[in-house]
C-alpha positions in Angstrom: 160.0 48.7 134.6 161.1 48.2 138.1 157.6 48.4 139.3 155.9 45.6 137.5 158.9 43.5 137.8 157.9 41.4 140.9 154.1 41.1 139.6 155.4 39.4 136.2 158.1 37.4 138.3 155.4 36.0 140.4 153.0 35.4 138.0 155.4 33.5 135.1 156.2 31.3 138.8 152.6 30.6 139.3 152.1 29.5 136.4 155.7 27.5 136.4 154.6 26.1 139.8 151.1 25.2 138.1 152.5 23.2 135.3 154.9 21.4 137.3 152.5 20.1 139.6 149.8 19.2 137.0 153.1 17.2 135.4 153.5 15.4 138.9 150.1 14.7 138.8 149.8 12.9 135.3 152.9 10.8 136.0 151.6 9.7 139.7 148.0 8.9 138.0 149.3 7.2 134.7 151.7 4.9 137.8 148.4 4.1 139.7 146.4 3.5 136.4 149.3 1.3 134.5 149.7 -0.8 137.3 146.9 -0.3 139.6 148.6 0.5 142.8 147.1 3.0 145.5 148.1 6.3 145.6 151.2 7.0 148.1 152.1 10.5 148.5 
């Protein structure tokens, strides 16, 4: 148990990372589509 502890940790915050980013991503291109600004980072 304490060995595959880190791999599972760092994999469920991958995929945590992953989802949160693709979340940032849809809002920030539903903005630029809705009101058809450029894209500021």
């Amino acid at each position: 148990m304490q060995k595959d502890t880190p791999t599972h940790n760092h994999s469920v915050g991958v995929s945590f990372f992953c989802l949160r980013r693709k979340k940032l991503w849809g809002k920030r291109y539903l903005l630029q589509k809705n009101q058809k600004w450029p894209m500021k980072l």
